[in-house]
Structures are given as C-alpha cells and as structure tokens.
C-alpha positions as CSV (number, residue, x, y, z in Angstrom):
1,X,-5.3,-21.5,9.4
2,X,-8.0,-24.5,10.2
3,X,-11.5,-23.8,9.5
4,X,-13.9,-26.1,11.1
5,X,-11.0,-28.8,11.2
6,X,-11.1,-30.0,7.9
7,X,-7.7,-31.3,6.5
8,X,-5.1,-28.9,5.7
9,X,-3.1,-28.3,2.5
10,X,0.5,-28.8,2.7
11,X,2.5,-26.9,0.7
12,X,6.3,-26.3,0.8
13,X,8.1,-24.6,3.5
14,X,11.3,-22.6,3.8
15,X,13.8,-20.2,5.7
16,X,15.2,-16.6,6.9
17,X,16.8,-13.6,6.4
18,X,17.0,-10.8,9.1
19,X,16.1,-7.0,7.6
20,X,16.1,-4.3,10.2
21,X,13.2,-1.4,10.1
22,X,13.4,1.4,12.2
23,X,11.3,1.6,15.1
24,X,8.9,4.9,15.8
25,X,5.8,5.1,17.4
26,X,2.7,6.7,16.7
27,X,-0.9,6.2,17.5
28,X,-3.2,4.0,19.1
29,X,-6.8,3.0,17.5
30,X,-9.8,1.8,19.6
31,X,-10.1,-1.0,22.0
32,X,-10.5,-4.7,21.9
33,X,-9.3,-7.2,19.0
34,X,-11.3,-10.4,18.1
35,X,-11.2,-11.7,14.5
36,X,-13.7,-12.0,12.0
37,X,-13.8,-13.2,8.3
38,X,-16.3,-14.3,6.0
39,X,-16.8,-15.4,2.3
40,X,-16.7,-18.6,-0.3
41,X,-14.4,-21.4,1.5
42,X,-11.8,-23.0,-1.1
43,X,-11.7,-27.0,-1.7
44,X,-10.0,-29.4,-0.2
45,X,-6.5,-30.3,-1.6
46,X,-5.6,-33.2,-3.2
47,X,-2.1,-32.7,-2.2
48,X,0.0,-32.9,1.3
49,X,3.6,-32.6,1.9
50,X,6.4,-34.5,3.0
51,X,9.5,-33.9,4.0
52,X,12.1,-36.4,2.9
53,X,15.5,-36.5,5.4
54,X,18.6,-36.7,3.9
55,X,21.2,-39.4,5.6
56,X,23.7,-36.5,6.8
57,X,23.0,-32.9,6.9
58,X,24.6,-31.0,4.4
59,X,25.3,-27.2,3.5
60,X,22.3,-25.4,1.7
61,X,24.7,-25.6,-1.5
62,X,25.2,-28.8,-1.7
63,X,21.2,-29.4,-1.5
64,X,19.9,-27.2,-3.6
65,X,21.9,-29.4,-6.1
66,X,19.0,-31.9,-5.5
67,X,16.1,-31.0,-7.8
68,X,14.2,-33.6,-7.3
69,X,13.6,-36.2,-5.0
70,X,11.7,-39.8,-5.5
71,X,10.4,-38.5,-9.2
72,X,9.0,-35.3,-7.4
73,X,10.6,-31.9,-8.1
74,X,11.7,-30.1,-4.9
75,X,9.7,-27.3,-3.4
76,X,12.1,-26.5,-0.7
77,X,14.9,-27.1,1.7
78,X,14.3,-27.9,5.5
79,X,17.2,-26.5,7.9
80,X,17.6,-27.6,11.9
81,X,20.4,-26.0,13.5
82,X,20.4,-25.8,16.9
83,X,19.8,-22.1,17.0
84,X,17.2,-21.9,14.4
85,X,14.8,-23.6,12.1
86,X,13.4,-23.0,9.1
87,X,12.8,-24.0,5.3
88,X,14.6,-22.0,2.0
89,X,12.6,-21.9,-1.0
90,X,13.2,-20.8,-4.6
91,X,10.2,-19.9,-5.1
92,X,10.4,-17.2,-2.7
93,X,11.9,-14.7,-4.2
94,X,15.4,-14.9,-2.8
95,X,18.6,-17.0,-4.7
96,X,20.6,-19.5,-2.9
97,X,23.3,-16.8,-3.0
98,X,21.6,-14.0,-1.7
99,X,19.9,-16.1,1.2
100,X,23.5,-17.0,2.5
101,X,24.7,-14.3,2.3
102,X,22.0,-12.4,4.3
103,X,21.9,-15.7,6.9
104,X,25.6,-15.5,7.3
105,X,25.5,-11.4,8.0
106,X,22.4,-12.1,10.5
107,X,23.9,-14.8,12.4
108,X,27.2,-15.6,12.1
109,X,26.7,-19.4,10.8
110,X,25.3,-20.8,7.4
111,X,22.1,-23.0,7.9
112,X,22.5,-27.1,8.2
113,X,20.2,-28.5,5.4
114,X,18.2,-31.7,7.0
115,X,15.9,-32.3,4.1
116,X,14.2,-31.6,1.0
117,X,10.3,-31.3,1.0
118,X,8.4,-32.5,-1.9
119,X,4.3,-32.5,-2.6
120,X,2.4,-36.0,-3.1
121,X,-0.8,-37.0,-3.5
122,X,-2.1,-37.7,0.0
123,X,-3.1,-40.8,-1.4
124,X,0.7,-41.5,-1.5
125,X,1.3,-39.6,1.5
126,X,0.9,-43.1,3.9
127,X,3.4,-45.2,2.4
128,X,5.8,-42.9,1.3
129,X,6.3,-40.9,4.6
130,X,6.7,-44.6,6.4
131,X,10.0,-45.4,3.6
132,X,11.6,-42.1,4.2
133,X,11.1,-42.4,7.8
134,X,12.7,-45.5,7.9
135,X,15.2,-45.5,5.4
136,X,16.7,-41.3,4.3
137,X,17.9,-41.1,1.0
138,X,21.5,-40.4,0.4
139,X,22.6,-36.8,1.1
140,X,23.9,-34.6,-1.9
141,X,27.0,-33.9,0.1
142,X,29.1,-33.8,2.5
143,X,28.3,-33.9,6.3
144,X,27.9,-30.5,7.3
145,X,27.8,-29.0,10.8
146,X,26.9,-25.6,11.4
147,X,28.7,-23.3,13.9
148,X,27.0,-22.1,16.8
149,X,25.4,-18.7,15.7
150,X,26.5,-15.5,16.9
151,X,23.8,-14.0,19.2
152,X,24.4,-10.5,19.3
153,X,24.0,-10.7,15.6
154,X,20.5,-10.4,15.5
155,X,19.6,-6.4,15.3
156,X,16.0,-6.7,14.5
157,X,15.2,-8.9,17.9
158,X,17.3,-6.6,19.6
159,X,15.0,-3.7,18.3
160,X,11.5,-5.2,19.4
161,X,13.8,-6.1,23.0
162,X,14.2,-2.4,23.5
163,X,10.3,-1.6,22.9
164,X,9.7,-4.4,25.3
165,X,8.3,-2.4,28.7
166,X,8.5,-5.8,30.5
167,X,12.2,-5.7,29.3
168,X,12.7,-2.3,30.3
169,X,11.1,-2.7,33.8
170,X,8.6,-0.4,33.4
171,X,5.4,-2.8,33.0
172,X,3.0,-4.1,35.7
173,X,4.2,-8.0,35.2
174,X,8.1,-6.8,35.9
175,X,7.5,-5.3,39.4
176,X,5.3,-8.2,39.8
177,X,8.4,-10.2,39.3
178,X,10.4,-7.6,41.0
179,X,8.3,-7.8,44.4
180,X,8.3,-12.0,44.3
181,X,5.5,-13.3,41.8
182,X,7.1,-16.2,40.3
183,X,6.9,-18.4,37.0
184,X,4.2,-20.6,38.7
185,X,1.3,-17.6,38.8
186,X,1.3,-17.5,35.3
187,X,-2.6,-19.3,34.3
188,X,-2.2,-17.6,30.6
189,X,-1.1,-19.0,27.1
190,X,-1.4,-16.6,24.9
191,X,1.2,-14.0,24.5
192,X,1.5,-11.0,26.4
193,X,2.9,-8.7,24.0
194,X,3.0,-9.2,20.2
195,X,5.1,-7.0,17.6
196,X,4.5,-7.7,13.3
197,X,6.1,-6.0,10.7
198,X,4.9,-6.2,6.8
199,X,7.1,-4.5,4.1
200,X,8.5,-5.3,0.7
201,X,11.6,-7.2,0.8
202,X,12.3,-6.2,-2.9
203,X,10.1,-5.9,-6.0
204,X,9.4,-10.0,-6.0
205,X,8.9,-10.4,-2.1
206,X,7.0,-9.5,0.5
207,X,8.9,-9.4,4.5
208,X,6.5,-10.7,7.2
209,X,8.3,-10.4,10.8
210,X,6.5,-11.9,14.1
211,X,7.9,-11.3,18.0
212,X,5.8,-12.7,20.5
213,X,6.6,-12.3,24.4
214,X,5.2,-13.8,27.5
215,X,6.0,-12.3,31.0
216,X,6.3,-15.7,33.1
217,X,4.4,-14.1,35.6
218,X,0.7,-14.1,34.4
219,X,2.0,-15.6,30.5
220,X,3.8,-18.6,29.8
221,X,3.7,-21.7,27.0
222,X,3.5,-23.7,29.6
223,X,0.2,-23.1,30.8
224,X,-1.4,-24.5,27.5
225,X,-2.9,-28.1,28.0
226,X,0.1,-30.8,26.9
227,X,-2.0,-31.5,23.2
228,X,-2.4,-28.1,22.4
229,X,0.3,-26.4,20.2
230,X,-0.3,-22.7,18.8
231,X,-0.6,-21.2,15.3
232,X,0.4,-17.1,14.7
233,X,-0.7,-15.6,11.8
234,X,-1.0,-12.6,9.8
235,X,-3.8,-12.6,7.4
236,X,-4.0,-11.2,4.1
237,X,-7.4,-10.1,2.0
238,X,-8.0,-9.5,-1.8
239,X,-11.1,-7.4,-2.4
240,X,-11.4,-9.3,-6.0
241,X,-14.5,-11.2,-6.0
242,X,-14.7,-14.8,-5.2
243,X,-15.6,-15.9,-8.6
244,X,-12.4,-14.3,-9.8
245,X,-10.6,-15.9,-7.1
246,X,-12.1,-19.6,-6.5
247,X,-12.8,-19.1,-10.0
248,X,-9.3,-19.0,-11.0
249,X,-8.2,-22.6,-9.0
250,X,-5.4,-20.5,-7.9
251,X,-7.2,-18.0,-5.1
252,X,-4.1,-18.1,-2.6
253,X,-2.1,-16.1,-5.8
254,X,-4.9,-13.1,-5.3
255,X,-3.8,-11.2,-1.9
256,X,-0.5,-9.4,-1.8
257,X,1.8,-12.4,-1.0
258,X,1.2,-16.0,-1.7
259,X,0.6,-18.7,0.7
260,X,3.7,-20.9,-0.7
261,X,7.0,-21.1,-1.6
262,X,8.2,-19.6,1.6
263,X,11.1,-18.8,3.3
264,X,11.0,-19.0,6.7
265,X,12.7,-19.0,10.1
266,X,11.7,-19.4,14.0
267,X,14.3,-18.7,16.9
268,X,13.8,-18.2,20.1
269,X,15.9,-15.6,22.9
270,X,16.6,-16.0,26.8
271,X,18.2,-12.9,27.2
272,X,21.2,-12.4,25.5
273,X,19.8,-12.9,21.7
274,X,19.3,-16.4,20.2
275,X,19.5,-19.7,22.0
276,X,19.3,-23.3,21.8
277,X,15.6,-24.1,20.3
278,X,15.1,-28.2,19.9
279,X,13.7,-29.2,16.7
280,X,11.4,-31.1,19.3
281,X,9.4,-27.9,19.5
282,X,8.2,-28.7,16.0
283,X,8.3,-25.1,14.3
284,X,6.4,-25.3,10.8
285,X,5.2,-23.3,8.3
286,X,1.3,-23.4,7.9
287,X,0.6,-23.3,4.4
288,X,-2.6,-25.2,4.6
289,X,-5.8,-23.3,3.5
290,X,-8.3,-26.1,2.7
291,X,-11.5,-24.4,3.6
292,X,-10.3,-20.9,4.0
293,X,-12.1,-18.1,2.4
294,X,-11.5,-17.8,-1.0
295,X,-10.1,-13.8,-0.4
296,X,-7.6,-14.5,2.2
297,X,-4.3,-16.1,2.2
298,X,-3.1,-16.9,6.0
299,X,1.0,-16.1,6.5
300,X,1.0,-18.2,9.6
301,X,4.1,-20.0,11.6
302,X,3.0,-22.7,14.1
303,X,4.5,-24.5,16.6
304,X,3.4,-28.0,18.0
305,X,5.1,-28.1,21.6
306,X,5.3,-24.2,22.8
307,X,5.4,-26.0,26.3
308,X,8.9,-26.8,25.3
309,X,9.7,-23.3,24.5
310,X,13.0,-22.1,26.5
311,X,12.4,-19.7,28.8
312,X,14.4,-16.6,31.1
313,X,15.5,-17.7,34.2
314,X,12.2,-15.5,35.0
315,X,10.0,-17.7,33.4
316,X,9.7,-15.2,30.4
317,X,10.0,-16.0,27.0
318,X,10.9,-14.3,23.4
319,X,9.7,-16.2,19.9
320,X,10.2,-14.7,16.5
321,X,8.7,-16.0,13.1
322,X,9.6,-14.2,9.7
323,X,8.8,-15.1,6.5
324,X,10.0,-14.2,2.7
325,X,6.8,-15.3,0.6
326,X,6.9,-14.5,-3.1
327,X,4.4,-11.1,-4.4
328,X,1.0,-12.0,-5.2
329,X,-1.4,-10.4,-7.7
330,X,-2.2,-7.3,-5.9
331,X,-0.2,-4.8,-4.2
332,X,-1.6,-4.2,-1.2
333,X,-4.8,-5.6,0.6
334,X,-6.4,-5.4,4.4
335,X,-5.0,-7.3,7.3
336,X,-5.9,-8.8,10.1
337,X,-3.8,-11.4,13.1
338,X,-4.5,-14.2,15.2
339,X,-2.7,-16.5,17.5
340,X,-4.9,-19.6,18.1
341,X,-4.4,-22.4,20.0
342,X,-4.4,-26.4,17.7
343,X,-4.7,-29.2,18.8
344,X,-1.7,-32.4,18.0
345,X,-4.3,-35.6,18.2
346,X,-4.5,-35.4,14.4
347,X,-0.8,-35.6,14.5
348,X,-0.5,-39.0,17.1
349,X,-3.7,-40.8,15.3
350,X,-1.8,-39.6,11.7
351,X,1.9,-39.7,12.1
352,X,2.3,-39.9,8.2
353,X,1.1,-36.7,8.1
354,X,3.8,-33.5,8.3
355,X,2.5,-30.8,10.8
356,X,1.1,-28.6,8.6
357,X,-1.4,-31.2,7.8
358,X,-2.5,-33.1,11.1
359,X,-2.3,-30.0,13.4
360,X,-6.0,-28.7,14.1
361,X,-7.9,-31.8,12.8
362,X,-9.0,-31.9,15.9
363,X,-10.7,-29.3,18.5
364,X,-8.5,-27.3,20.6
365,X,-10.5,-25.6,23.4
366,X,-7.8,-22.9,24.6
367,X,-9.2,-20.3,22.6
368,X,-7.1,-17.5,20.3
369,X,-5.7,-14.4,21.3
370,X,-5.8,-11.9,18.5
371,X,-3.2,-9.3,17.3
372,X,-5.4,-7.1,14.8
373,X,-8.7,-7.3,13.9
374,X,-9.8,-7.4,10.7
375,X,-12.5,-4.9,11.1
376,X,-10.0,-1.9,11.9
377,X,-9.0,-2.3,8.0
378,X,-5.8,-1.7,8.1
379,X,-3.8,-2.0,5.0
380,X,-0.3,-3.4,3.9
381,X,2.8,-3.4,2.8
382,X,3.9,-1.5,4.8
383,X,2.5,-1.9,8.0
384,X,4.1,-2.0,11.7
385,X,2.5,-2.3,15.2
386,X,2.7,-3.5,18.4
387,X,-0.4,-5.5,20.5
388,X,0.2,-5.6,24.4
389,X,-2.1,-6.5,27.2
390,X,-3.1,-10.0,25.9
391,X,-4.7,-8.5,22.9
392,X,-7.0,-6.3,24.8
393,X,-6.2,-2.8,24.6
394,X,-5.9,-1.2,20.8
395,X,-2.7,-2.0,18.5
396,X,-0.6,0.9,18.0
397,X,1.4,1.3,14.7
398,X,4.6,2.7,14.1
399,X,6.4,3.5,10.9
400,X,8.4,0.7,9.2
C-alpha cells in the first residue's frame, strides 16, 4: 500500500493455485466501510526489484533451474500466458512440483515462464533495468508455449459467479440492463461487488482469494481517469508492539502471513470462465511497504491499466487475485480491505522502475472503495465475506 507516496519496496512476486471453499452464508454486521490504521511507519528500503526477461519463454521447470541471475540469487518466477499472470515463488510455501500440479488440475495448461525477478540496490536499479530491457539473458530452456487454458476448469470463480445477484438477475443493475441502461451510464470505478477468502493453505501458507465485479451499468474500469490504475488489498495486523516489530528490522514477518515470497495469480472472466487478459494490463504483486505501519503487512494485487480490463458483452466485468504467501509469526491477527485508486506518472517519469515501485508516487485523486473496515475487528485465518453495493452497506461473512 502507498502511504503519503513515498517510494515503495519491491520485493519478489509470484503465482497460483485454485483451492475451492464451500460457500454458506450467514450474517450481516453494521453499515458503512472506510479504512483506518495508525501506528510507527517502517523505513524506506534500500532495495527495489527487477524483473529480468528471459530471450524465449520457457516451462516453470526448466527456470527454476536458474538460481541466480546477474550475481543475484532469484526470488521468483514471472509467468504471462495469455489466460493468466502471475509470479511462482519458493519461498512461498509451495514446491515447483506441487505448484504444477495444482496449476495443471485448475486450468488445464502449465504456466509460460517470462522471467526471473531478482532484488538490487535501487542504486543499481537505473542501469541494470535499461541492460535487461535491451538485451534478455539467455533462457534456461527450451521455447515453451503454453496451451490455451481450459475455462470451465476454474471451480472457485464459478462459485463466487453463482453468489453473483447481478449474475443471477436478481440485482437492481441487471434489470437496469434488462430494461436498456447501457455500458455508457456507468460514472463509477470502484467495484460493485467484492468477495475475499483467507484460510490456511497448509501448515507453512496462508490462501488469500480476491473476486471483484463491476455491473457495466453504474461500475466499470473504464470510468477511472487514463493515469489512474487500482491497488486491492487485504490487510493484516499484529497486536505485538512496535518496538518488537520495527524493532526487529523484519516487522512485515510479525502478522499472520508475510509480505513476500509470494505466489500469485490474476485472471480475468467474460462469461464463460477465464479469458484472454493482455500482459498490457500490468497485473503486479504489491509488496512495497515503505512507510507502512509497523503492525501491518498489506496482501495487495494491483493493476496499472484496469481500463484495459475485458469486459461482457454487457459492459460487466469479473477480476480475481489469489495469493499463496508464506506463515508469519503469529497465527491469526485482525483484518481490514481496501481498493484504492494509484496513480502511473511515477511509472512514465521512472520507467526503470517495476510497478510495484513507481505506482502511487504520485497522487491519485479517484478515491478508494473499501471492502472491510478495520474497526469491525474481524479476525483471520479463516475468514470469508462478501461486500456489495460499492462498499456501502455491511459485509456479510460466510463460512470457509
């Protein structure tokens, strides 16, 4: 998350796995959502990351051969297929085989390896992301071309579809659509309905899950000014003191999960489960926390062009974010979310920079639209809910 838009930490990034919880609903709590968080901001990093192309893509086995790249040790593996995008990382918790294996039984493909991300000193971040740019070191094997995934495969974006009421017909914005609204009503950016899980993957990881939809009647990417990407996040607190955590030099170990070495994917759905999603959209994992309090680490996945978001032939859209990060110190903590608007002019002025790093330097003015406020002190792993109406009627949970 930026705070006050000083520079971000980059970290190391990574990929996906699909794991299905059932879906039952329960109760609603209070009203209203807006955000609110307070404590002893952490430093600045002296590290950023970059993310060094390879000359072909190649299969996930074949690059997780390459443990180090320009005398840096690898933190993790970026994949682009055309379906999906995301990073694999050791350090999350999940092996090589297990990742594949779970990829394979969730979409029918294997993911196409583009890159391996290593951490610099930002001094070195200038001159080393211009070489790599210009000039990709030689890939670790063969060319490598992914097939198509298999859409129906995906059975937990299928489950949020079916607690869609937009999807069902039974919301406001689908007989809008029904009766003639169209796409070009919609004045809003921020999501219309948003749906989070939080559960323990196994023993060493903890399963984040994000499913964001927009109605294309009143909601759509589109609507956000043409600098302005988006950030969602899930944010997780440690009730260890600052001078325990800051005092450490390691505070983002504290809360439940860590804020790096993820794995992490973003796909997007027009209707009939995964589609094409460009790597133009510029999905990235968020693992910057310079300034951030030093109790919370922020799980978040941003994009830098929503506006290029594919969409229904209704104008609506589907987005889904997970993440496998690896078990912090405690075991569970209080939560809170956010979706907030960032702004790309850090990225233009600083192109050396990856987007974790230059997104948010400077001031976006399209405000957030929140998903659980801290304040309701809700507490995880495990927790489910849902957040409709823009944020402004009360989450409801269900069980996980």
């Amino acid at each position: 998350m930026k705070i006050n838009n000083q520079m971000k930490i980059a970290g190391v990034s990574t990929a996906l796995t699909i794991l299905t919880a059932p879906l039952v609903a329960t109760t609603a709590v209070a009203s209203t959502d807006a955000t609110d968080s307070k404590g002893l901001r952490r430093s600045e990093s002296s590290t950023t990351s970059v993310t060094v192309p390879f000359s072909n893509p190649v299969s996930l086995s074949d690059a997780a051969n390459q443990r180090t790249v320009l005398g840096y040790p690898v933190e993790g593996y970026r994949f682009e297929n055309p379906e999906i995008v995301g990073e694999f990382s050791p350090l999350s918790g999940l092996s090589v085989a297990d990742f594949l294996r779970d990829f394979k039984a969730s979409y029918g493909t294997q993911p196409q390896v583009v890159g391996a991300i290593i951490e610099v000193p930002k001094l070195e971040a200038i001159e080393m992301a211009k070489r790599v740019a210009a000039t990709p070191i030689a890939a670790p094997g063969d060319e490598f071309e992914a097939p198509p995934v298999d859409a129906s495969r995906s059975s937990q974006l299928q489950a949020f579809r079916k607690r869609n009421p937009d999807l069902e017909g039974s919301s406001p914005a689908h007989a809008a659509a029904k009766t003639g609204a169209q796409v070009l009503t919609a004045t809003n950016w921020r999501p219309t309905q948003a749906d989070i899980q939080i559960f323990r993957a196994n023993t060493s990881t903890v399963y984040f899950s994000q499913y964001y939809y927009w109605d294309g009647t009143t909601a759509r990417t589109s609507v956000l000014p043409a600098d302005d990407g988006w950030e969602a996040e899930v944010n997780i607190f440690t009730s260890r003191p600052d001078s325990e955590t800051c005092g450490s030099g390691h505070p983002e170990d504290y809360p439940f999960a860590k804020n790096y070495g993820w794995t992490w994917s973003a796909f997007v759905n027009t209707g009939s489960g995964m589609t094409a999603m460009a790597s133009a959209v510029g999905a990235y994992a968020d693992y910057n926390d310079d300034s951030d309090p030093c109790n919370r680490n922020s799980m978040a996945i941003g994009v830098r062009t929503p506006q290029s978001i594919p969409a229904y032939s209704s104008g609506a859209q589907e987005v889904m974010f997970t993440i496998f990060a690896p078990r912090g110190l405690d075991n569970t903590g209080r939560i809170g979310g956010v979706v907030q608007a960032v702004n790309e002019t850090g990225c233009v002025l600083q192109p050396w920079l990856s987007n974790t790093d230059c997104m948010g330097l400077t001031t976006s003015t399209s405000g957030t639209r929140a998903t659980l406020a801290e304040s309701r002190n809700w507490t995880a792993p495990p927790k489910c809910w849902m957040s409709l109406n823009y944020g402004n009627t009360a989450p409801t949970t269900y069980t996980c």
